[in-house]
N, C-alpha and C positions, 0 to 999 in steps of 0.2 A: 504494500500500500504506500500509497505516495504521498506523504505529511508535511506539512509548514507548520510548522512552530513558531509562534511570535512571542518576543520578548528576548531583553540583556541584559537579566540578572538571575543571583542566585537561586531563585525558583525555578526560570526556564533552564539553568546548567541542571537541576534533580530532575526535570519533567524530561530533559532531551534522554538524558541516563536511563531513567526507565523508558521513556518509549523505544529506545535504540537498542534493547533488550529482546523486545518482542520480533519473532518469527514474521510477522507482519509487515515489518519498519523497510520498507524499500524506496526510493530511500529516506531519509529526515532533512530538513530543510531548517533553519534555521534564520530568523530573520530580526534583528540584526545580529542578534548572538553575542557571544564573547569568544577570550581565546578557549575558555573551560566548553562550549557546547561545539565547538571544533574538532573535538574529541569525539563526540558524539553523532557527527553528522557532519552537513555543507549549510557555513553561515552563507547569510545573503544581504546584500546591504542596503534594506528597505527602511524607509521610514512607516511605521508600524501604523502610524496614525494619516500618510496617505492612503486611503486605500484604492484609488483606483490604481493607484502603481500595486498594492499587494494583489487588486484581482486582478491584473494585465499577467503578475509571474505566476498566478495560481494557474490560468489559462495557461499560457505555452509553455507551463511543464506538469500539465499534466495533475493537477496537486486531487488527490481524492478525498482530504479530510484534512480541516485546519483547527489547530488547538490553540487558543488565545490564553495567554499568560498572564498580562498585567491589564488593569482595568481602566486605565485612559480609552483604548478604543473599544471598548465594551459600550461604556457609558458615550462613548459618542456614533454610536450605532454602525459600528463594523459588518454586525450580523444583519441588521435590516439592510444594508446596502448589498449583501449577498445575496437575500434573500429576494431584493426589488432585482436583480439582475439574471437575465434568462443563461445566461452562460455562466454563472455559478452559482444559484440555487440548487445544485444539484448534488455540490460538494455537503459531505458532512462537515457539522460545526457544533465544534465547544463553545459553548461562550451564549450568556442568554443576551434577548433581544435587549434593545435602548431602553425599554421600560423596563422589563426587569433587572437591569444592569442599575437602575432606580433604590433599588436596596441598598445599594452602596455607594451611589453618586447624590444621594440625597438624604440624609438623615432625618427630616420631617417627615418625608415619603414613608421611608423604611417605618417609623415609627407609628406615623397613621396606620402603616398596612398592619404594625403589628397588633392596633390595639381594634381595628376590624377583625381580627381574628382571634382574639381572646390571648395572645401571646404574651408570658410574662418580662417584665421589662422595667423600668427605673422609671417613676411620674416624671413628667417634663409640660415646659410651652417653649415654644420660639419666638422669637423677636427679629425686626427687617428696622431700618431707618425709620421707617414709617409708624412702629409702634415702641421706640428706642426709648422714648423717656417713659412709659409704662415695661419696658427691662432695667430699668435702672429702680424702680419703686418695686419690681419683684425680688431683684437680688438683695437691694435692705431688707429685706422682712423674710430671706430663706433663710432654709435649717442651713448649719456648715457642720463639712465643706462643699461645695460647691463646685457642680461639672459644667463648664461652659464645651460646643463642638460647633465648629464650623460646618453648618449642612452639606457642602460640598466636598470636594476630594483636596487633598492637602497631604499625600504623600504621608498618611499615617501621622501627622505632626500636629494635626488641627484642634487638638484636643489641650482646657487647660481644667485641673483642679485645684480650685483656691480655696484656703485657708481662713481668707476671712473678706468681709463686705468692702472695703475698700481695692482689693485686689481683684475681686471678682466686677466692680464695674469698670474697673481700668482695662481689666482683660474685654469686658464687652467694647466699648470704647474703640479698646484696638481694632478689635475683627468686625466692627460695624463701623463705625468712623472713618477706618485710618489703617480700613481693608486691610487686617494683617496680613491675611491669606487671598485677596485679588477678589474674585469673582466668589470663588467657595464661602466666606465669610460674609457674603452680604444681609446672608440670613444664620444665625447662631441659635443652635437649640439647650435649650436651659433644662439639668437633670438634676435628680437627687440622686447621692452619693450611695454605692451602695459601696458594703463595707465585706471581703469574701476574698476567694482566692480565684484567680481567671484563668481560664482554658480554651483551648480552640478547635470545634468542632466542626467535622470540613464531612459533609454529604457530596453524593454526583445525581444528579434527577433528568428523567427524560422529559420533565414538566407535570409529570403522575407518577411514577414508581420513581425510588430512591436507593441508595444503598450507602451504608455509611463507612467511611473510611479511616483508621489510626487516629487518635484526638492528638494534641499537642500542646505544650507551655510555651510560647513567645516569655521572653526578658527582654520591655523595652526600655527602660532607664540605662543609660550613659555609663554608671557609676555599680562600683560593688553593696551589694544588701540592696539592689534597684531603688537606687538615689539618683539623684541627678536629672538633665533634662532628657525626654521624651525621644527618644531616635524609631525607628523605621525595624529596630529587632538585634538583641546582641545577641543571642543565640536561643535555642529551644531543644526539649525533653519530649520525648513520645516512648512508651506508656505516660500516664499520668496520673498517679496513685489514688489519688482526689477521684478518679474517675470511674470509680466499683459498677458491677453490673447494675445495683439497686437504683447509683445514680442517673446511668445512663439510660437505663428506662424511663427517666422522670423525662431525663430530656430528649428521648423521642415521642415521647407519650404529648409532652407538653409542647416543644417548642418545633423538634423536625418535621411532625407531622402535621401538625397543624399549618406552619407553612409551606409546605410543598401543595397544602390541599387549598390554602391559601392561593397558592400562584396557581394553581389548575383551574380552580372556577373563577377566576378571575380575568381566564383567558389569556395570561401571559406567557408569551413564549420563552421559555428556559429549558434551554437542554447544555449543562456544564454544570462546571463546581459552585457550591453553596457553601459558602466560612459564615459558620455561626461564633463571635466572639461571645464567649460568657463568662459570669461569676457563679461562682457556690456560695451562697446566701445561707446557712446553718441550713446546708444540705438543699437547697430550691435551687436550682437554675435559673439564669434570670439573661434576657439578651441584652448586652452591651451594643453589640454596632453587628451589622449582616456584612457582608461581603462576596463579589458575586465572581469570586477566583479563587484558587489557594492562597494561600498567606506565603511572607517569604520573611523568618528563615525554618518555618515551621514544613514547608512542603520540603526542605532540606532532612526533616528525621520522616516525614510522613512516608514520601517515595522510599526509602531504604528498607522502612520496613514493611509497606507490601508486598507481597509473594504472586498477586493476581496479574496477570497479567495488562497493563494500562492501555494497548490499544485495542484490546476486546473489552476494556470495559467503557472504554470510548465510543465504539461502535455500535455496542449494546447502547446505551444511551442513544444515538441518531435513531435507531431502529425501534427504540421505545420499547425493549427486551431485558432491562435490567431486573427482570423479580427473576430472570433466568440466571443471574449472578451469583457467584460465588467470592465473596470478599476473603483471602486468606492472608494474614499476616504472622511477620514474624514474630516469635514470641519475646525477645532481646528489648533490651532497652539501648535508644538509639540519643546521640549527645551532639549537637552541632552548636560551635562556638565562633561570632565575628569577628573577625579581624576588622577594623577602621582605622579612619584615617586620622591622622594628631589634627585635632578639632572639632572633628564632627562629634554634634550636629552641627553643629555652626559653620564656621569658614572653615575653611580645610583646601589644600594644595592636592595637586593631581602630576601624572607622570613620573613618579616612581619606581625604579626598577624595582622586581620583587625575585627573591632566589627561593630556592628550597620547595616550592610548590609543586616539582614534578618529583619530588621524589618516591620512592617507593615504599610506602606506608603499611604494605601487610593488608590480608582479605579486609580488616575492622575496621579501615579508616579511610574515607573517601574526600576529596578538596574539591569544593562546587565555587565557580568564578562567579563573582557578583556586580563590581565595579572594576575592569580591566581591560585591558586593550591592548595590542602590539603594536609594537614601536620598534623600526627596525631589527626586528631581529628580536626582540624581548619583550617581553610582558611587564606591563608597565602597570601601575595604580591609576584608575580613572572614575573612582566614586568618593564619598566618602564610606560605605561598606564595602570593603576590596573583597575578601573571599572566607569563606569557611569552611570549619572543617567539619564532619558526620560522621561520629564512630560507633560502632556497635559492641555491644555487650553484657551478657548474663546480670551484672550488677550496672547500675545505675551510677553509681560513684565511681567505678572503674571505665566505663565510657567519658565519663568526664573527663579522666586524668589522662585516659589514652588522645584526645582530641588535643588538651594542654601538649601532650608529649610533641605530638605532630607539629601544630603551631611555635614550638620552641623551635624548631628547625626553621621554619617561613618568616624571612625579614623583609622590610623592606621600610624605609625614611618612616619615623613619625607611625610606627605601629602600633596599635592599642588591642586589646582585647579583655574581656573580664574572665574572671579564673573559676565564680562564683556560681553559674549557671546549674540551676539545679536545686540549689543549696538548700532549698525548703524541704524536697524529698532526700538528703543526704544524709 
């Protein structure tokens, strides 16, 4: 089968890894990729969010099934422009349509849709310019602390919780004033704090049947004991202990089911991944934010430890066959840790050489490219998340220290990583 893969980071290096596995994969396409999905397949060097350039190369070569990776051309309707085109509606596609890509390009949206369907979730209202000095008389008189989010997309970053009433209107202020975040911030949704431990629950849906996939712990704080500001994911855990069978029945019972049934009778087209971000609220599930991809560096432990094969259960999904699936995973505990750049989130420097990253780590340890790029001859730093590592193994604290081990080796100008990942289940 002949696959485009979109996306240049460390999600699409785990998604190329297992699709380039299957018996299927003739060949993988990768577009724009990095030097780590090079490995895996033929990058291509598309801008992901023209598409009529990605459907002119989906035509003349051929392509039978496109797996969309990151959620800017989701939300800007990649799939319906497939879909409105007589010479490639025909291709199979990951990735739900503009309105369901809605779940995660709009947090009002998302939130309406959850509380139409009985979905449990954190009380909220939103505020626009328009109703800005009644958010300013909300946030004096709420409980703290206080979750302010940018409805729009903001790179994982758009989120602030404050500590007290003068912080939490400067924080509105910014994202509705003085546009912290551009267009995403013109509308800021106001939550009440819930107080738990969070998890990330990733489903695949044909838009009616679903099948659930490895859960996962993102660590997104900067800093060790997750202090610090807010980044985009330092590393992630899959098992996740927190995640016992009693709980995860609550939350198919309560939250996967009800939305997927949610988006069937509502007539939305979805056929791809579903990221349920959640908390454990003394044992209740409760949804944080939807997401309408895998998460990344979470699909970094998810992919290693599936055993099923990913472009049958891709397929199965186009075909609307997934109750026909068999989800098998490994039973190991898998450990993936960031490597960043000296300063991110913030400013940060690019084009760095980096050594050690090809080295030969043994079956347990895999290095997924996130922010890189080749430069002459060498792989160079081109993010502020460069690359990580995913190691596998029987204990949970010994994948940890095997991924540290590997990362000792991997240098390069200005490299950060936390040691801590885990630490709660260690």
């Amino acid at each position: 089968m002949r696959i485009l893969l979109l996306g240049s980071g460390g999600r699409e290096h785990a998604m190329a890894w297992k699709l380039n596995q299957s018996v299927w994969t003739n060949p993988l396409y990768i577009a724009p990729g990095n030097p780590g999905t090079a490995q895996c397949g033929i990058n291509v060097p598309l801008d992901i969010n023209d598409f009529e350039a990605v459907g002119k190369f989906c035509i003349s070569e051929r392509i039978e099934m496109v797996v969309v990776g990151p959620e800017e051309p989701l939300v800007n309707g990649i799939y319906d422009y497939f879909k409105a085109n007589e010479d490639l509606q025909k291709i199979f596609f990951i990735g739900p349509s503009k309105e369901g890509a809605q779940l995660e390009g709009s947090k009002a949206f998302a939130k309406a849709f959850m509380l139409r369907h009985n979905i449990p979730t954190a009380k909220y209202k939103e505020f626009t310019v328009d109703n800005y000095e009644e958010g300013v008389r909300y946030l004096q008189n709420h409980e703290l602390p206080i979750v302010l989010k940018a409805d729009g997309l903001a790179a994982g970053k758009g989120v602030a919780i404050c500590a007290n009433h003068v912080e939490a209107i400067a924080e509105l202020e910014w994202m509705i004033q003085e546009a912290k975040f551009g267009e995403a911030s013109k509308k800021v949704v106001v939550e009440e704090f819930l107080e738990g431990i969070e998890l990330s629950v990733f489903a695949i849906t044909d838009g009616k049947n679903y099948k659930i996939l490895p859960e996962a712990k993102d660590y997104k704080r900067i800093g060790e004991g997750d202090k610090g500001l807010n980044t985009g994911g330092m590393g992630a855990v899959s098992p996740v202990p927190i995640a016992t069978s009693a709980f995860m029945q609550k939350v198919e019972e309560r939250i996967i089911k009800p939305t997927i049934d949610g988006i069937y009778k509502e007539g939305i087209a979805y056929t791809g991944f579903v990221f349920f971000g959640l908390i454990d609220v003394k044992g209740d599930p409760y949804v944080i934010e939807y997401n309408c991809r895998m998460g990344d560096p979470e699909t970094e432990v998810v992919m290693t430890r599936l055993e099923t094969d990913l472009v049958g259960i891709c397929v199965a999904a186009t075909q609307q066959e997934l109750d026909q699936v068999e989800i098998r995973v490994d039973p190991r505990k898998a450990a993936t840790i960031m490597a960043v750049s000296r300063g991110y989130p913030l400013a940060f420097e690019k084009g760095f050489p980096i050594t050690g990253h090809d080295g030969k780590f043994g079956k347990q340890s895999l290095v997924f490219h996130a922010g890189t790029k080749e430069e002459n001859g060498k792989v160079v730093t081109n993010g502020g998340r460069v690359l990580c590592v995913t190691s596998l193994d029987d204990d949970l604290t010994e994948a940890v220290n095997i991924s540290l081990d590997v990362l000792s080796n991997i240098e390069f100008e200005g490299m950060y990583y936390r040691t801590d990942i885990g630490f709660e289940f260690r």
